[in-house]
RODO-2510 file (C-alpha; in nm, 4 decimals, decimal comma):
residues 148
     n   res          X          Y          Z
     1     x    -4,9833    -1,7534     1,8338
     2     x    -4,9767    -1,7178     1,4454
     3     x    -4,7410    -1,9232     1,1933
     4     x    -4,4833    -1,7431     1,0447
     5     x    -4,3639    -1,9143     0,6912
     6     x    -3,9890    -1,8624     0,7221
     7     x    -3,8074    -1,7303     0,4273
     8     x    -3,3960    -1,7737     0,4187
     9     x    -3,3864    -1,5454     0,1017
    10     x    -3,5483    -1,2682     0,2601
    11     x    -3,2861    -1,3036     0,5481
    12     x    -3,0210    -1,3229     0,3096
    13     x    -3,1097    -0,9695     0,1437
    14     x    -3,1622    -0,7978     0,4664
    15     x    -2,7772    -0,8967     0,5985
    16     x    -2,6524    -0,8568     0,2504
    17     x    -2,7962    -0,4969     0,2563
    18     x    -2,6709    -0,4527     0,6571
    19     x    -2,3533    -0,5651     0,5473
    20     x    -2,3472    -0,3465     0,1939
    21     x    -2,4350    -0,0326     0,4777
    22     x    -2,1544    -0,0828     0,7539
    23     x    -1,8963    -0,1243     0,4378
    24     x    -1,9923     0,1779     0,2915
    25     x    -2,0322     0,3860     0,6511
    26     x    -1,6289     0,2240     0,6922
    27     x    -1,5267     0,3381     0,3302
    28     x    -1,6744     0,7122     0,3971
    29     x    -1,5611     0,7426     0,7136
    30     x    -1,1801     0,6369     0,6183
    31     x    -1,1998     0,9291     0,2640
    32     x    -1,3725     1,1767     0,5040
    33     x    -1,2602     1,1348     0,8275
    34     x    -0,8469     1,0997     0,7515
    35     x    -0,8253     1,2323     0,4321
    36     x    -0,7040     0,9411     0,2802
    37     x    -0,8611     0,8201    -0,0708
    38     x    -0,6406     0,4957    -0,1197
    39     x    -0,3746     0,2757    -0,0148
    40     x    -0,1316     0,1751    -0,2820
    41     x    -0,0695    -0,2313    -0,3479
    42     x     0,2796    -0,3399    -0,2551
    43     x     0,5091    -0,6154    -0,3693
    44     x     0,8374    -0,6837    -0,1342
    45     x     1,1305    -0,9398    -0,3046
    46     x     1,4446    -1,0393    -0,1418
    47     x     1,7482    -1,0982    -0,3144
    48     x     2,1314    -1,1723    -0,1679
    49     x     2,1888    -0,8320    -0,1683
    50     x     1,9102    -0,6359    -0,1364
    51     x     1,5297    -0,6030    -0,1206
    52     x     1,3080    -0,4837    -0,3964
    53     x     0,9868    -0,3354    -0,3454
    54     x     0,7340    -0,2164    -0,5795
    55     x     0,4442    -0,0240    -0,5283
    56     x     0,1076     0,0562    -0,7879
    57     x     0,0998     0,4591    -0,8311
    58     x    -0,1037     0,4962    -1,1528
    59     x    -0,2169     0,8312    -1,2299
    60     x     0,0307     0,9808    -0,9730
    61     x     0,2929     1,2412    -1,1315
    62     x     0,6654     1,1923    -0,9816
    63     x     0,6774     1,5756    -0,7840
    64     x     0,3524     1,4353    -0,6176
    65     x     0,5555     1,1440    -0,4211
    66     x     0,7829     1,1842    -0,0946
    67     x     0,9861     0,8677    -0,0460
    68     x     1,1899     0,8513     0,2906
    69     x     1,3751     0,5777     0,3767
    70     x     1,4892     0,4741     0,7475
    71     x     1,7025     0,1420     0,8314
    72     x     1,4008    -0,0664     0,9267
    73     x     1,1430     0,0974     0,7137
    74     x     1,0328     0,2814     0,3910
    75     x     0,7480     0,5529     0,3994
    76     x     0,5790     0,6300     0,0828
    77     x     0,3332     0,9407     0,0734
    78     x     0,1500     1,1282    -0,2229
    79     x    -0,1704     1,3142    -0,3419
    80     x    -0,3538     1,1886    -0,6957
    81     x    -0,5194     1,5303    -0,7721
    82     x    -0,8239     1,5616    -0,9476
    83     x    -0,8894     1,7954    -1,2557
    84     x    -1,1340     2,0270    -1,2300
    85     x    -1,4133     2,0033    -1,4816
    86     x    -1,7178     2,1315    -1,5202
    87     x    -2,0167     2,0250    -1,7639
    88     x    -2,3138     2,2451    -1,7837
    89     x    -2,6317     2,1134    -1,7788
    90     x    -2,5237     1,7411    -1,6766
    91     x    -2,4053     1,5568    -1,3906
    92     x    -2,0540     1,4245    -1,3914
    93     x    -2,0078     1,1194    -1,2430
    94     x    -1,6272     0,9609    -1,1018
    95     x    -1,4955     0,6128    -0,9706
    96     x    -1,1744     0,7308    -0,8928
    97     x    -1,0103     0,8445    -0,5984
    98     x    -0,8364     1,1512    -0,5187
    99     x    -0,6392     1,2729    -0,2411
   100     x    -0,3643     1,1952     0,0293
   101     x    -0,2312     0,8814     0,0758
   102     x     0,0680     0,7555     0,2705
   103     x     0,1500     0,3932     0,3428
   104     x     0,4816     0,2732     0,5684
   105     x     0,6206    -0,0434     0,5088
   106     x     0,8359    -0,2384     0,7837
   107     x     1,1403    -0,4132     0,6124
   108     x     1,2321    -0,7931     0,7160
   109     x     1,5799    -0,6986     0,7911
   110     x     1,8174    -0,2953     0,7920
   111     x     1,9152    -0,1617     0,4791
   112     x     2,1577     0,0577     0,3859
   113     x     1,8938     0,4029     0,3570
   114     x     2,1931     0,6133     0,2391
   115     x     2,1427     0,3988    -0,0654
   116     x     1,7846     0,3827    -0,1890
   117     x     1,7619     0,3757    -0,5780
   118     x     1,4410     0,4577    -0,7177
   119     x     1,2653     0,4462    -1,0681
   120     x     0,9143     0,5514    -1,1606
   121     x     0,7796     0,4494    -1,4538
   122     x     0,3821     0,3673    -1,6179
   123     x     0,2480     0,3993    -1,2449
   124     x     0,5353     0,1474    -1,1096
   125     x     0,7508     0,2872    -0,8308
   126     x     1,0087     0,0695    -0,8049
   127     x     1,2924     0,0709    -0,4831
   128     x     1,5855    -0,0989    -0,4292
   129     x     1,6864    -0,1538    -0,0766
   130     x     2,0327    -0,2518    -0,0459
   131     x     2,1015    -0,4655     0,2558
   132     x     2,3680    -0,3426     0,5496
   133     x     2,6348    -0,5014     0,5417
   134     x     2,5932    -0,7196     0,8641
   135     x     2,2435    -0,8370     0,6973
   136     x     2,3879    -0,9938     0,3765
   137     x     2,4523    -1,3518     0,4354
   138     x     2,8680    -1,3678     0,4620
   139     x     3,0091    -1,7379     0,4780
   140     x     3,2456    -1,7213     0,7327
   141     x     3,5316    -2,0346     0,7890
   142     x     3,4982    -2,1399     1,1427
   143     x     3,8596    -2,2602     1,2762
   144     x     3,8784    -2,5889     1,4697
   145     x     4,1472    -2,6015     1,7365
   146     x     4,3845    -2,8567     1,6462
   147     x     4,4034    -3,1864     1,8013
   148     x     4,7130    -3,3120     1,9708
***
């Protein structure tokens, strides 16, 4: 039986290229396979009377969002569509995505969904949830019996 001079580098490359393949078989299969092309980044803030959540659109025109709001969630769904453009003689080459996308977001507590304000601006979709009224936190004087 031969020596073999073991080399950790070597190893390293060959998982780090493994690795590199099953990410990009997951990332192809997800655009290809649903139709999806992203998932937009939330941010969800409570206040006393309401929750505030914004979500990243950029590149997303207004008419190409459907908000709908329930008591115990918020579903947000869009396309970013691509222009088409053509250059002869070359290649063109994009990063970005394009497509459907829809993302549903469970709230921490019901909210008044009759309610739902809304403002889009620079990419920013911002939504305030009001709170129903038995979620906001009423102080409430608890009477003692008097003593005799």
């Amino acid at each position: 039986m031969a020596l073999v001079r073991w080399q950790p580098f070597r190893e390293i490359d060959e998982m780090q290229r493994e690795l590199n393949r099953i990410f990009d078989s997951l990332s192809s299969s997800q655009t290809d396979g649903v139709g999806l092309a992203f998932s937009p980044k939330a941010e969800l803030t409570e206040t006393p009377e309401a929750y505030e959540l914004r979500l990243e659109l950029p590149g997303i025109k207004s008419e190409d969002l459907d908000i709908q709001a329930t008591a115990s969630a918020i579903s947000i769904s869009g396309e970013r569509k691509s222009e088409t453009k053509v250059e002869e003689g070359g290649m063109t080459r994009t990063e970005f995505h394009y497509g459907k996308f829809q993302r549903v977001i469970p709230l921490p507590g019901r909210v008044d969904h009759q309610n739902v304000a809304a403002d889009y601006k620079d990419g920013i979709l911002r939504l305030t949830l009001p709170k129903a009224e038995e979620e906001k936190n009423k102080v409430i004087r608890v009477s003692l019996p008097q003593s005799q």
